[in-house]
Structures are given as C-alpha cells and as structure tokens.
C-alpha positions as CSV (number, residue, x, y, z in Angstrom):
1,X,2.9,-20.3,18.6
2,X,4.0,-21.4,14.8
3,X,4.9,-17.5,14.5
4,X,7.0,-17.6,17.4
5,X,8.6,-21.9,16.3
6,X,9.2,-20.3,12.9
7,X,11.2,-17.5,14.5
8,X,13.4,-19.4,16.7
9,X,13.7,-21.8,13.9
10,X,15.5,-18.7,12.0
11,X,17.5,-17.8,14.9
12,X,18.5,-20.9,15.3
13,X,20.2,-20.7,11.8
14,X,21.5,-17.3,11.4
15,X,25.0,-15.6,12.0
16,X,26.1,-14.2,15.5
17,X,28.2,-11.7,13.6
18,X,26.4,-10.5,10.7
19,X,22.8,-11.6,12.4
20,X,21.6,-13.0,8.8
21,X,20.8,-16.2,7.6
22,X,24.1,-18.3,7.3
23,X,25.6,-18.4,4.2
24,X,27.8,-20.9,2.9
25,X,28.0,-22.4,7.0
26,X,31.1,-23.5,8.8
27,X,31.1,-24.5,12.3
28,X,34.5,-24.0,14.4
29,X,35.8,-26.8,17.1
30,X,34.0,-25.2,19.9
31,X,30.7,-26.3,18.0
32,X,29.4,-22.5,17.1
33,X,28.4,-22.2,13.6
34,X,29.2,-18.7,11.1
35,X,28.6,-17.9,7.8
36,X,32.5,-18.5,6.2
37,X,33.3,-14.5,5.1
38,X,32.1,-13.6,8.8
39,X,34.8,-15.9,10.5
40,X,37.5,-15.5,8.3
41,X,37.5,-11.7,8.5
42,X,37.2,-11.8,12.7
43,X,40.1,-14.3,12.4
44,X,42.0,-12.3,9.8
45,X,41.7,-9.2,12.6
46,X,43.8,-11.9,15.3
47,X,46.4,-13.1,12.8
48,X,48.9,-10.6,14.8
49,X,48.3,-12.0,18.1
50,X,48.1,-15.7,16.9
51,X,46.1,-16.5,18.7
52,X,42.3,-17.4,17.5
53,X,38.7,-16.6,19.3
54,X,35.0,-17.6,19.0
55,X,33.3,-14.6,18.8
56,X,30.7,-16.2,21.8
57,X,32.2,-18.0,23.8
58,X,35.8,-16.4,23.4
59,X,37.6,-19.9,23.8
60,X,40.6,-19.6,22.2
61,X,42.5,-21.8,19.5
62,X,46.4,-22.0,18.4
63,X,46.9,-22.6,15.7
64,X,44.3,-20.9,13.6
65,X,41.6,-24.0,12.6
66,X,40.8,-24.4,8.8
67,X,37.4,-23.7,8.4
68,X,35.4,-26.8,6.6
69,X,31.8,-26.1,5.1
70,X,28.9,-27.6,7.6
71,X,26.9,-29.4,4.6
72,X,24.3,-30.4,7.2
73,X,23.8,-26.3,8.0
74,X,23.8,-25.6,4.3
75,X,20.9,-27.7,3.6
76,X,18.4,-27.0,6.4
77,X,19.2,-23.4,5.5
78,X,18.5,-23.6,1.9
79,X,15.2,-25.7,3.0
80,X,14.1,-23.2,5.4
81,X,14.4,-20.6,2.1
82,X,12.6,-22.6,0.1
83,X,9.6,-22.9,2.6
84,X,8.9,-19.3,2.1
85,X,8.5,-18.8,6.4
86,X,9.1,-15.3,6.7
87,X,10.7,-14.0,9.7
88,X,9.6,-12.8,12.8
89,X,8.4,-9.1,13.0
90,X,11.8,-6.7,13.3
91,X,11.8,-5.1,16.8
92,X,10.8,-1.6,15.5
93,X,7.2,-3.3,14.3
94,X,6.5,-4.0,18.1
95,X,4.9,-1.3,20.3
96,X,6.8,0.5,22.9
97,X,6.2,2.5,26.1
98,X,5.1,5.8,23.6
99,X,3.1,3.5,20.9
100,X,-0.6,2.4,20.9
101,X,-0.5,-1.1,21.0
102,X,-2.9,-3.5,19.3
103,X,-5.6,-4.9,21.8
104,X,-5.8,-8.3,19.7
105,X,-2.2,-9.3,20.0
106,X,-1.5,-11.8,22.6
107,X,1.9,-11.8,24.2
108,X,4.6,-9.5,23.1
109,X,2.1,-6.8,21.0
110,X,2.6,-5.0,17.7
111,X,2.3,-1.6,17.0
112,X,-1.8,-0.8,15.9
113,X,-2.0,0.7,12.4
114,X,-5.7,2.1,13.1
115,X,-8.1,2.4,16.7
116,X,-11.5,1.9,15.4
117,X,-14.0,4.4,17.7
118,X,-17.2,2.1,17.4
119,X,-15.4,-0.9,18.9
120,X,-13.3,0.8,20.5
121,X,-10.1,-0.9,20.4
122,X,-6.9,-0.4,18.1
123,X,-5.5,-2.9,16.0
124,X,-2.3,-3.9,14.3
125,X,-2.4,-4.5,10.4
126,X,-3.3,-8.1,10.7
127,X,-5.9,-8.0,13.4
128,X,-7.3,-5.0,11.6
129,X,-8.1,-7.1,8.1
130,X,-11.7,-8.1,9.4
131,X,-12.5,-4.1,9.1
132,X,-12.1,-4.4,5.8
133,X,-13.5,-7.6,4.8
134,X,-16.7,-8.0,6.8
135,X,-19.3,-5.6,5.5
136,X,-21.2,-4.9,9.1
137,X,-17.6,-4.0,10.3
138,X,-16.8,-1.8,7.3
139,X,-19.3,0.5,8.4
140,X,-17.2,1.4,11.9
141,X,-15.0,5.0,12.3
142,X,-11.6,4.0,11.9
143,X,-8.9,6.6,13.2
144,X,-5.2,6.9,13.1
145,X,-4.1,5.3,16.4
146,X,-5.1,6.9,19.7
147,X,-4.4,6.2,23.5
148,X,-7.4,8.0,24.2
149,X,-10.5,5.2,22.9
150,X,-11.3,4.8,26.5
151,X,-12.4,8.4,27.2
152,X,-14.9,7.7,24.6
153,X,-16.4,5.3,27.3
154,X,-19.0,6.7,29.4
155,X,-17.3,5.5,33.1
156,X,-21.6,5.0,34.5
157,X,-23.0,2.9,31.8
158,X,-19.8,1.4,29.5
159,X,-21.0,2.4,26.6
160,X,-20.1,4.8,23.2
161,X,-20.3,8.6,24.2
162,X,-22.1,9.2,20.6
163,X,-24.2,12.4,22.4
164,X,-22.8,15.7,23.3
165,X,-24.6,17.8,26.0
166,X,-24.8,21.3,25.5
167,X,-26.4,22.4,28.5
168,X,-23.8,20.7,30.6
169,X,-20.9,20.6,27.6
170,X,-19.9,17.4,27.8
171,X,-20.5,14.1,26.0
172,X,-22.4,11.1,27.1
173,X,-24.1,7.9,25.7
174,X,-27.4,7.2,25.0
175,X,-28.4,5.8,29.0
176,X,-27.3,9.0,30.4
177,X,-29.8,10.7,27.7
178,X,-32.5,9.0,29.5
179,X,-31.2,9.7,33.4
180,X,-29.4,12.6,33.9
181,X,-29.2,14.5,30.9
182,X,-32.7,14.0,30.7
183,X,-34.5,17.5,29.1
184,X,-31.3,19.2,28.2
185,X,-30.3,20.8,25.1
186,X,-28.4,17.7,23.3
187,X,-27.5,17.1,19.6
188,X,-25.5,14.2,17.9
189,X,-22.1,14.5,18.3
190,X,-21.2,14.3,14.8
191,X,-23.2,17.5,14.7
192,X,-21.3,19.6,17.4
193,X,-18.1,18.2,15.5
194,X,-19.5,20.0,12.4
195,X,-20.5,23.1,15.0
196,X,-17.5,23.0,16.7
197,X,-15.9,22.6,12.6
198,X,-17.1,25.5,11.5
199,X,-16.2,27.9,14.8
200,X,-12.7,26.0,14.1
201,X,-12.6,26.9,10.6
202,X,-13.5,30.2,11.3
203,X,-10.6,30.7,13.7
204,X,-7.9,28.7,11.7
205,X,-9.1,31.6,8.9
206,X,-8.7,34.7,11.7
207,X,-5.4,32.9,12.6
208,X,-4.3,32.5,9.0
209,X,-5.0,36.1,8.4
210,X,-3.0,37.0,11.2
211,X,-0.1,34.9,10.3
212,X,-0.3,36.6,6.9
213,X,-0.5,40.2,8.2
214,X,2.2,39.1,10.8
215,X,4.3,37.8,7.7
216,X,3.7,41.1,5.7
217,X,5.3,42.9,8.8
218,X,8.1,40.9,9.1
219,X,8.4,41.6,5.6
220,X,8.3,45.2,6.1
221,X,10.5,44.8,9.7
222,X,13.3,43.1,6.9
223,X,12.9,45.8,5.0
224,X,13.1,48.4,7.2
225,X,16.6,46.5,8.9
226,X,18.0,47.0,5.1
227,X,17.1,50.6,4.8
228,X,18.2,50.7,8.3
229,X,22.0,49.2,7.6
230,X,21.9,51.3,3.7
231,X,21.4,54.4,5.4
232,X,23.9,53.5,8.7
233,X,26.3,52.7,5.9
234,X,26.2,55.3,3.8
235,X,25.9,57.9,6.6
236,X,29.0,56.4,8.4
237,X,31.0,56.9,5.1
238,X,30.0,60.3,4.6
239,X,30.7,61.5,8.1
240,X,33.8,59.3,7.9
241,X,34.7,61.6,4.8
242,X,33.5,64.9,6.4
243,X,35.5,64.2,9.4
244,X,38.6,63.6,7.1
245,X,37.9,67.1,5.2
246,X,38.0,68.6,8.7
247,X,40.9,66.8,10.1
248,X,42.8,67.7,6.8
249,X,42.0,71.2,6.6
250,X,43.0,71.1,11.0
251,X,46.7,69.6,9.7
252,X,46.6,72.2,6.9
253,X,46.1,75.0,9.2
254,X,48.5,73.8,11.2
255,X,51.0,73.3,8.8
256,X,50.2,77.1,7.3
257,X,50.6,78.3,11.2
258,X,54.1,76.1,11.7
259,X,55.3,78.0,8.0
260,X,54.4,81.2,9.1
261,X,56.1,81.1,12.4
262,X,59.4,79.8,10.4
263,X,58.8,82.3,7.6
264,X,58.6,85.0,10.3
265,X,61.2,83.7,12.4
266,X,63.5,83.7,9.4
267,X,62.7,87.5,8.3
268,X,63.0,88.7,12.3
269,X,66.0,86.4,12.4
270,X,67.7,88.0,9.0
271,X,66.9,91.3,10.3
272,X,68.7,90.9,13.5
273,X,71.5,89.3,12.0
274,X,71.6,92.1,9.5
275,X,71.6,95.0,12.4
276,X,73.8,93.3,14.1
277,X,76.9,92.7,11.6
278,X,75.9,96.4,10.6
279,X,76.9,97.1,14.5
280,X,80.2,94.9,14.4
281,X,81.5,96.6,11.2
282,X,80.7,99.8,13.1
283,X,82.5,98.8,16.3
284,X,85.6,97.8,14.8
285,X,85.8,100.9,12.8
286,X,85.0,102.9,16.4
287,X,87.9,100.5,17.9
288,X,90.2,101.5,15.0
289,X,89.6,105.2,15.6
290,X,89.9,105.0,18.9
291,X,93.2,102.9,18.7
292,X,94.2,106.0,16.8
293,X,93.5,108.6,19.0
294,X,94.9,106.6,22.1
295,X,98.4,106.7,19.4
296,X,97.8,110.3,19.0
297,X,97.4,111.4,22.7
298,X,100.8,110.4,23.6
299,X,102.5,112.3,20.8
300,X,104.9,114.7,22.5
301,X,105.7,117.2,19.6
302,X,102.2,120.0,20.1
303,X,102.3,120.9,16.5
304,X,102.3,117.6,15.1
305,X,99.9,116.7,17.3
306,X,97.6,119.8,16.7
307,X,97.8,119.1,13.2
308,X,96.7,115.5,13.3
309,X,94.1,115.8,15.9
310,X,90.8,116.2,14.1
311,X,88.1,118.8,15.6
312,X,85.6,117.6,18.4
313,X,82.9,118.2,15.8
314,X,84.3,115.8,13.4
315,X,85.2,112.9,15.9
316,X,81.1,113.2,17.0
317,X,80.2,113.1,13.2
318,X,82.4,110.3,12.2
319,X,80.5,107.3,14.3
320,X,77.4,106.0,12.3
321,X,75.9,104.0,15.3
322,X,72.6,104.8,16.3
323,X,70.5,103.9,19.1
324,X,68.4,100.5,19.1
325,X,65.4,100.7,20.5
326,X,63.8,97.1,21.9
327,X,60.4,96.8,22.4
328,X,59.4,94.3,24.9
329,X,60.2,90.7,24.4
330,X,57.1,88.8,23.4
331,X,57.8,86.3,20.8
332,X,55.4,83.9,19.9
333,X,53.1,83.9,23.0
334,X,50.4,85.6,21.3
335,X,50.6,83.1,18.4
336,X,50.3,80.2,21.0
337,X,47.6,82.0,23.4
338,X,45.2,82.5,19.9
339,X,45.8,78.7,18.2
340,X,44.4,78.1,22.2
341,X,41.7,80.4,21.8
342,X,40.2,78.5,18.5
343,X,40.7,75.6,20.4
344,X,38.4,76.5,23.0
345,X,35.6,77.8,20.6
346,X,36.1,75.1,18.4
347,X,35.5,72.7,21.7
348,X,32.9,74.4,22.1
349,X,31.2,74.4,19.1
350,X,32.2,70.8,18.4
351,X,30.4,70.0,22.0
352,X,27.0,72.1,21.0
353,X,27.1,70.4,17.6
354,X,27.9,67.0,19.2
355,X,24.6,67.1,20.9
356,X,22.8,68.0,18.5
357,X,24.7,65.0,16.3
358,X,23.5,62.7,18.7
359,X,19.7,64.2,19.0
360,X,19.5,63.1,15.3
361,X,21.1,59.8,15.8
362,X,18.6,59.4,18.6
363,X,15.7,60.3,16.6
364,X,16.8,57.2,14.3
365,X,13.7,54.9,14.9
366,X,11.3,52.9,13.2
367,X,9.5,51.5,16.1
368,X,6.8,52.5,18.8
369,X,8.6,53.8,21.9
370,X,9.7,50.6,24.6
371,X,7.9,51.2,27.9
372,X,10.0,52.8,30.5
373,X,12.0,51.0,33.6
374,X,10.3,50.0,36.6
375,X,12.5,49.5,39.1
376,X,15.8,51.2,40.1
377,X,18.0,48.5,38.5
378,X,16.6,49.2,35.1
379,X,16.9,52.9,35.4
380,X,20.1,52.6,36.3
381,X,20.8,50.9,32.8
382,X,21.0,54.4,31.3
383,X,22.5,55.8,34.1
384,X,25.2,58.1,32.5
385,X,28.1,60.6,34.2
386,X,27.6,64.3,34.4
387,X,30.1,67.3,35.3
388,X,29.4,70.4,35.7
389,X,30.8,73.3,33.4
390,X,32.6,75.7,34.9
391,X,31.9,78.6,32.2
392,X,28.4,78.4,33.4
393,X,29.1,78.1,37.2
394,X,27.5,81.4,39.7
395,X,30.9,83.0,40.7
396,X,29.9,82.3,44.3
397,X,29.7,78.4,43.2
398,X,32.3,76.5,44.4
399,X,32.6,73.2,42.0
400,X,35.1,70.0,43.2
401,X,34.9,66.0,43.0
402,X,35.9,66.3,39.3
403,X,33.2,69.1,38.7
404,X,30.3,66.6,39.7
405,X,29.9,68.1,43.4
406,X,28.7,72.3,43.6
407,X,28.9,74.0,47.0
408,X,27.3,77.7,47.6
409,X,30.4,79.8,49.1
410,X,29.8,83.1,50.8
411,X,32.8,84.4,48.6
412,X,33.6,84.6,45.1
413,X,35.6,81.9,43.2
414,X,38.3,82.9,40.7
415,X,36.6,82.3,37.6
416,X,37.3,84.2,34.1
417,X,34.8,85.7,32.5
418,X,32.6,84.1,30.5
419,X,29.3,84.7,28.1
420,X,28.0,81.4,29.5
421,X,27.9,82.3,33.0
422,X,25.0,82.7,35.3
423,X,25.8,86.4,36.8
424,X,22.6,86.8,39.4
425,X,21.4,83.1,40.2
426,X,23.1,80.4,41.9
427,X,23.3,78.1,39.0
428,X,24.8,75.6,37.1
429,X,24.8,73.4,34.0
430,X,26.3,70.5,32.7
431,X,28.8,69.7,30.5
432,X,27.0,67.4,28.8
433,X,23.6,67.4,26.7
434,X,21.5,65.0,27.1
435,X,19.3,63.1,24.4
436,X,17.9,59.6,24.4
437,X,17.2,57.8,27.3
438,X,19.4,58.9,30.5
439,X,19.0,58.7,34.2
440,X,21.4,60.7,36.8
441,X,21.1,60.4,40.7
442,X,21.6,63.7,42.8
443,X,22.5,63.4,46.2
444,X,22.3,66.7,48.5
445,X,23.1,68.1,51.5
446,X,21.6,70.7,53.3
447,X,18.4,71.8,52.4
448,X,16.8,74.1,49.6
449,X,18.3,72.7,46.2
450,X,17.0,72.9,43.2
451,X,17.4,69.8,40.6
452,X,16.4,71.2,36.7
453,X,17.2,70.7,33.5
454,X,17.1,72.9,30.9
455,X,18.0,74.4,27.1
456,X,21.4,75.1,26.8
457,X,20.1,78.5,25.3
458,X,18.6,79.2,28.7
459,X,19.6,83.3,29.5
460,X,22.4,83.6,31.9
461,X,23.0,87.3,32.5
462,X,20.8,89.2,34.7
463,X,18.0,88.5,37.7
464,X,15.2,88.4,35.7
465,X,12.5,85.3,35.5
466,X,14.2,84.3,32.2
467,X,17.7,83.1,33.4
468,X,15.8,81.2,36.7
469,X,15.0,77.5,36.5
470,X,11.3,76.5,36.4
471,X,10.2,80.1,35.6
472,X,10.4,80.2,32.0
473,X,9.7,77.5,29.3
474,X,13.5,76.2,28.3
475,X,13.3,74.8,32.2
476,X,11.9,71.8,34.9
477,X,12.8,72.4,38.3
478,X,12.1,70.3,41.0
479,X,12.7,72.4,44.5
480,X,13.7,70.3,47.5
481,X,12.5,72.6,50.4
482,X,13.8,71.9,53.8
483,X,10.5,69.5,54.5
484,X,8.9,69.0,50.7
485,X,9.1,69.0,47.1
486,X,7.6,71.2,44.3
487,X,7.8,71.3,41.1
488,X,8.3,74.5,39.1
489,X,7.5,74.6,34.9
490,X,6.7,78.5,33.4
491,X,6.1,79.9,36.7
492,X,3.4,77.0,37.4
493,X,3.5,75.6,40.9
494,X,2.9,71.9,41.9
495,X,3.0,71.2,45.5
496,X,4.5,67.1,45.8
497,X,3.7,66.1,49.6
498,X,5.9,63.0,49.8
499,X,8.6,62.4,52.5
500,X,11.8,64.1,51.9
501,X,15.4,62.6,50.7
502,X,18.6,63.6,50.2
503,X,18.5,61.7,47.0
504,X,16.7,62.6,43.9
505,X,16.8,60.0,40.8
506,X,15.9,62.0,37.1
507,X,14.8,60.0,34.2
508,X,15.0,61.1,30.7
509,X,13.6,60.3,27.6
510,X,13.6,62.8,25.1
511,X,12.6,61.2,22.3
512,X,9.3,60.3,24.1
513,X,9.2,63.9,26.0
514,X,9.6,62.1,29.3
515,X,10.8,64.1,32.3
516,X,10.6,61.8,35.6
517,X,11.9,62.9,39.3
518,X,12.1,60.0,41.7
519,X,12.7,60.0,46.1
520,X,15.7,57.6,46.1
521,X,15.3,55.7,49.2
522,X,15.5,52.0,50.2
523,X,12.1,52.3,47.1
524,X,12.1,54.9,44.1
525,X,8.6,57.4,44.8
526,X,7.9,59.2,41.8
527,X,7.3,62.8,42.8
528,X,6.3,64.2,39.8
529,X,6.1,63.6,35.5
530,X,6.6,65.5,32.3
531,X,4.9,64.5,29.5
532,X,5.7,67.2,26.5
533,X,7.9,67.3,23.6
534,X,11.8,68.8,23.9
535,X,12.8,70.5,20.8
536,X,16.2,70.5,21.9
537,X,19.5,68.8,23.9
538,X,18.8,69.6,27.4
539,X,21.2,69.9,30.2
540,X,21.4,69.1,34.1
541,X,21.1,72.1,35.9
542,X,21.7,72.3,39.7
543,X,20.2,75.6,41.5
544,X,21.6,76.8,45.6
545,X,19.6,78.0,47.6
546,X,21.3,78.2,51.1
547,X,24.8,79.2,51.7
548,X,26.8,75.7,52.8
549,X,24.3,73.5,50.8
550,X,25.5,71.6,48.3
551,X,24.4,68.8,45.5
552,X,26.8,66.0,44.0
553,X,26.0,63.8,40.9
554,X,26.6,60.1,42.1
C-alpha cells in the first residue's frame, strides 16, 4: 500500500503534458496545475485563434491568463525529491498476457526475473532476494522464467516430478515410485537429462555437420551460378560476334551480287547501245541511198541514167547491215532463282545446325535431372508446336492445317523433288528438332497410325527396314491398330493391351533419354517408356497406314 500512496503521491504532482514531475509549477484559473515551458508552448500554438485552452478540461479563456508560479506546488515537489521515494514501476516492468508473472506479487503483478523448479513458483526481482540470501534456499534450481513449473507437478500426488521412468518414458515423483511405477526401470532425472544431453549433443554435432556440408554446397551452388553467368556471358558475346561475321559477310555477298548485276547490266547495256547506233548510222546511210536511187529512177534521159545507175552487184555490196540474231529473253531470272536456291540450303542448314545449337544449350546443366510431370497440366508445360515438312512428306501424303494435320490420298500430291523425301513409306517428319523437355499431343482419325520419332538422318529412299519407323535404331514407333497399341524399337515388338484413343500424348526428355507415349482421355494411361540415351535432335514422325486416315498435332 505505501508503494501504491507513494505513486499516487507522484501522480498527483506531475505534468499532464510532459507526464514528469512539475517543474517550476503554475496553476491556470480552471485550478489545473503545469510545469511553466509545458503551458506556455500549448498556449503559444493558440495565439492565432486567441483563444486559450486547458489541455484537460478544454475550458476556454480570452484573453490569454499570465501564468504566476504556484510556490505551494514548488515546495511539496522539491520535498517529495528530497525524500528520495522513487516512483512506481513503469508499465513495461508489469507482466502482460505473454509474460510469466511473479506468484508473490499481490494485486497488479510484475514481470518474474527467475521460476525456481524446487519451489516451484517464479518471482520478480524483489520477491526473488530470499533465493539469494537464505542459504537453505540457495540451494534450489533457479531457471529463466517459465509458464511451464506446473507440469513439473505430478497431477496424483502434488509433488516434484524429480524421477523419470524409462519403462513407461515419462517423469513422476517419488509416491508414484512406490505405487505404480513400482519395479520399473527408473533413474534420477538429472541423469536422463545428462542421457538425453549426450544423445542431444550427439545430434546438434550430426546436424552441425550437415549445416556445414550444406554450407560447403551452397558454396559450390554460388560458384557454380558464377561460372554459370561467366560462361552465358562470354558465350553470348562470341555468338553475338559470330552472328555479326555472318550477317556481314550475308550484306557483302549481297552487295558483290547487287555490283555484278549493275556491272553486267552496264556492259550488256553498252553493247546494245553500241549495236544499235552502229544500226542507225547504217540506216540513214541505206535511207540516203535509197533517196538516191528513188532521184535516179525518174530520170528520163537513158544514157544519163545508165551511166549513173550503179550495177546490181554493187547496190547488194554497198549495205553493211548484218543480221542480229536474239537469243531468248532471260535476263536476270536465273540470277534471282540461284540467290533463292542458297537461301533454301542455307535454311536448311541453319535449321539442322539450329538443333543441334540448342542440344548443346540443353546439355547446359549442373544439376541432377528434375522428376518428370505427373499430371496432364504439367506435361502440358512443355507442350511445344509442330509442322510437318513437306520435303519429307510420302508423295501420296496430303499435308493441310498449316502442315500440322497429314491425310493418306489415293493419288499423288504435287510435290518437287526432294533428297529428303520418303519415296516407298507413308511418312513424315517434322520441321522441328526436338531437344530438352517437350510434349506434343496427336489426335487421329481412322485407324492404323503410327506416332514415331526419329533421327533426322533416318534413310528416306527405298522400302527397305532402314527408312521404316520402329524397325531400325534412329526410330520409336508406337502403332495404333484399329483395337490396340504396340510398340516398335529395332524390329522388337511390345504388345500394350490398354483401351484405345484417338489421342496420343508424347513426352520427351532427351537429356534424360526419356521417351513416354500416353492414352489421352478424360486420364493420361502411360502405354509404354523409353529409357536410353539419344545421341541426336530427334524429330516427330507420323506413319499412314490406311488410305483416308489421318493424324493432326493439337
């Protein structure tokens, strides 16, 4: 109680505004008291109004009241200074809802500094003295402070759980030694805390060692990502400078081909022009002559005219024209139809080479391979487009939707000829190769189609076992019969007995050597797996068996 007088004594003569003891005290004419800086500054802040407040109980005064020092105030307060009372614990020293509170304390409690575990209880600093001044108390455990002293109780005899059980695991106290627990395997508790300690330390080691080897490999991860973003760099500029060598010497070529047509249209040009003022010179001369002759024929006297007219000989020898000969017009056609032709190959090449580009860039890796999807939405993250190329296309192929949909025909299709084409088996192959991780969806209709992929350097020409999908080793075919599946590697047969679907989902991963064919229905049913390792792009192949059938890449 003299705790709680002395604090109301202090709040009694502190501020309102600054909540400190008042210093030099002036009390305003509603009767509140304020320390003499604390007024004058609220005041100061009204001055534009003109009107002056109390700061509690907001009555009002015009004009502003001159403030004279409370001597009363200023000596109880410099007596209650001199008394040495201190003040009443701040608000943080109290315990809340989330501290342990002190079991002494009466009324509003303070926070406990220590929770002793042979009392139990916890104390605050001042309640916890006796623990250090009485030497039978001395002796007691004292622990930081914990909510938990009264699972140290045993709930059937109130007393100290000093006792662990090992047959049952557990703690008790000393009467449940003698009743229950009675014959079982029991030690000290401080002893299967120094068990337990050891087991503990023995983890906290394995567990330090794996923090350490974990460190070391994020260590080497960091180092790796470096290496990873040096070499990415330094590649990029020297394919960045490559590219720029090729696309120079491209605009070089082109400029040397745009010269050479001028140069040669110039010389042709000159020629022309050449022959043909040669021509005009002749004609006039012929028109001269002939103007001549017209003059002579109508001369009436014979003998002047026999003597002027020249002999038939001589008229035919006197003309120097000859005839022109003009071989077909062809102009620069031919130029334009080879700068087309080394577009194609390059196109071609650039698309081979592209693939295997991008194999490398695949093989980029410095970790273990990721586990594959498992459901249709996470194959269909790597779902990517295919088209069909027509230079490989069977003539009897027909190829439309943008070149993703193939259609056997019972007549041929006006394709040119071409060293990629398949000349004996209803074939086809993409456009694309395919590296990394992709996944492609075939839908068919009719029966007997054949989903593959294979090496792009698979033989085209001929009927023999090496240009057919599934019967060499540069193929995987999976045949979708009219009622089943089978799978066809080398000339090796698997028979799949699954129910049939006009949709077939393909999975690859070639840097793991993963080949998957899936039944696409309301589920994905795996029908069959590769496991192996692809030395090569690969490309989606599509095989006909049955004129009218056809297969589309959705």
């Amino acid at each position: 109680m003299a705790q709680k007088g002395v604090q109301l004594d202090r709040e009694s003569f502190s501020c309102s505004i600054c909540l400190d003891l008042l210093k030099d005290p002036v009390t305003i004419p509603c009767g509140h008291s304020y320390c003499r800086s604390c007024v004058k500054a609220h005041w100061d802040g009204e001055d534009q109004k003109g009107i002056y407040s109390c700061p509690q109980c907001r009555k009002t005064f015009k004009p502003r009241p001159v403030l004279e020092k409370s001597t009363m105030l200023a000596d109880l307060v410099e007596q209650l200074k001199k008394t040495g009372l201190q003040a009443a614990p701040a608000d943080h020293c109290y315990a809340g809802a989330e501290d342990v509170a002190c079991d002494v304390c009466s009324g509003r409690k303070l926070k406990a500094t220590k929770s002793c575990l042979s009392c139990p209880a916890s104390y605050c600093e001042e309640h916890l003295q006796p623990h250090y001044d009485s030497a039978p108390l001395r002796k007691h455990k004292l622990v930081e402070p914990s909510k938990k002293l009264q699972e140290n109780i045993c709930s059937d005899h109130d007393e100290v759980m000093k006792i662990f059980c090992r047959t049952d695991q557990k703690c008790i106290c000393y009467l449940c030694l003698m009743d229950e627990h009675k014959g079982h395997d029991t030690v000290s508790a401080a002893a299967e805390r120094t068990e337990r300690q050891r087991e503990l330390e023995g983890s906290r080691q394995q567990i330090q060692q794996r923090i350490q080897d974990a460190e070391k490999d994020v260590k080497l991860l960091q180092q790796q990502l470096e290496a990873i973003h040096r070499s990415a760099d330094k590649t990029e500029e020297h394919s960045q400078k490559i590219f720029s060598q090729l696309i120079r010497l491209l605009q070089k070529r082109s400029s040397d081909v745009k010269q050479q047509i001028r140069s040669q249209q110039e010389a042709e040009g000159r020629r022309v022009k050449e022959l043909q003022e040669k021509l005009e010179q002749e004609i006039t001369e012929l028109k001269r002559k002939d103007a001549e002759l017209k003059q002579l024929s109508h001369t009436e006297d014979h003998s002047q005219f026999l003597h002027s007219c020249p002999s038939v000989a001589a008229l035919r020898g006197a003309t120097h024209s000859s005839s022109i000969q003009i071989r077909p017009l062809r102009h620069f056609e031919d130029v334009t139809a080879a700068v087309s032709e080394l577009r194609e190959k390059l196109q071609d090449i650039l698309r081979e080479e592209w693939a295997n580009i991008s194999l490398r860039v695949a093989e980029v890796d410095v970790l273990l391979p990721q586990p594959g999807p498992t459901s249709r939405a996470g194959f269909l993250r790597y779902s990517c487009e295919i088209t069909l190329d027509p230079n490989t296309a069977h003539r009897e192929l027909l190829l439309s939707e943008g070149n993703r949909k193939v259609t056997l025909m019972k007549q041929l299709q006006s394709y040119s000829a071409h060293p990629d084409r398949f000349t004996d088996r209803f074939q086809v192959l993409s456009r694309e190769s395919l590296t990394g991780r992709c996944y492609w969806e075939v839908k068919m209709r009719g029966r007997d189609v054949g989903v593959a992929v294979a090496y792009k350097n698979i033989s085209r020409a001929g009927g023999g076992t090496e240009c057919v999908f599934g019967f060499n080793d540069k193929s995987w075919e999976l045949h979708c019969d009219s009622d089943s599946y089978s799978f066809w590697y080398n000339k090796i047969f698997t028979s799949i007995s699954v129910p049939w679907s006009s949709r077939v989902g393909v999975y690859l991963d070639h840097r793991a050597g993963i080949l998957s064919f899936y039944s696409v229905s309301g589920t994905m049913t795996l029908l069959h797996r590769v496991q192996t390792t692809f030395t090569q792009p690969l490309c989606a192949g599509i095989r006909i068996y049955s004129p009218g059938a056809s297969a589309e890449f959705v």
